[in-house]
C-alpha positions, -999 to +999 in steps of 0.1 A: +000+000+000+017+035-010+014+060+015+000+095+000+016+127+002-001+154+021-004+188+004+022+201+028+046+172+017+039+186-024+042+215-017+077+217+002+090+190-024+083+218-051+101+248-026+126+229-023+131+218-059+126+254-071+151+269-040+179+241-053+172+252-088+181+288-082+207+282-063+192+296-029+202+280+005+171+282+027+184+308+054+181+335+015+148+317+011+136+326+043+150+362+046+137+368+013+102+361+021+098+373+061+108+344+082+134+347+107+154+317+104+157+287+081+143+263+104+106+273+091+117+269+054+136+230+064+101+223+079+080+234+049+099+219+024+098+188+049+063+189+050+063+191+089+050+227+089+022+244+062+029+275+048+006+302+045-012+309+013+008+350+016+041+332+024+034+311-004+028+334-028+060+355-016+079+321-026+061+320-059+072+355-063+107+348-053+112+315-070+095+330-103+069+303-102+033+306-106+016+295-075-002+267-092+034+247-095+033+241-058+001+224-058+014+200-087-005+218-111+018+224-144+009+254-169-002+247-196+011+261-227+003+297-240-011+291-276+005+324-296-023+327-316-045+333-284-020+351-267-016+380-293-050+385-295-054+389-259-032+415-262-055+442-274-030+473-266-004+459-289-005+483-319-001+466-357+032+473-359+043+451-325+018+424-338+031+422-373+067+427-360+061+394-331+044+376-360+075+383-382+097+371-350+073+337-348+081+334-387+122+333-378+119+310-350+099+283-371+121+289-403+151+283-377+137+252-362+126+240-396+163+243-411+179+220-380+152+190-394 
């Protein structure tokens, strides 16, 4: 029988993933984000303390994540096509010239086939 993680053990597996990844120890992590020591951030990522949902988003914020990666949600990908016309300040010329840019990165990626 597998034992399931609780949402405190996910989400301090993905603080600590995302801390290692940028290179932070957790005594930076935990300045950076209010605590006073780095006790609270070894419990969190050991899934022996929750975190707040405001700490959280500081470590989103800090980590450059979106605060859906710590739940084990994953983005999904941005669709251009949906993205530039979401973008309704963009004037014709930044369109045509991102459009132009989107035309050089698929000409590139073509020519390496």
């Amino acid at each position: 029988m597998k034992n399931k993680k609780s949402k405190s053990q996910i989400i301090g597996e993905k603080i600590k993933e995302s801390r290692k990844n940028m290179a932070l120890s957790q005594a930076q992590l935990a300045e950076q984000i209010g605590f006073e020591s780095a006790v609270a951030i070894s419990l969190i990522e050991s899934g022996e303390r929750s975190i707040s949902i405001d700490k959280l988003e500081k470590v989103a914020e800090v980590l450059h994540k979106d605060i859906k990666y710590f739940f084990g949600e994953e983005d999904a990908p941005v669709k251009i096509e949906v993205a530039l016309r979401s973008q309704k300040d963009l004037n014709k010329e930044d369109q045509d010239a991102i459009l132009r840019f989107i035309e050089l990165a698929k000409n590139k990626h073509d020519s390496k086939r």
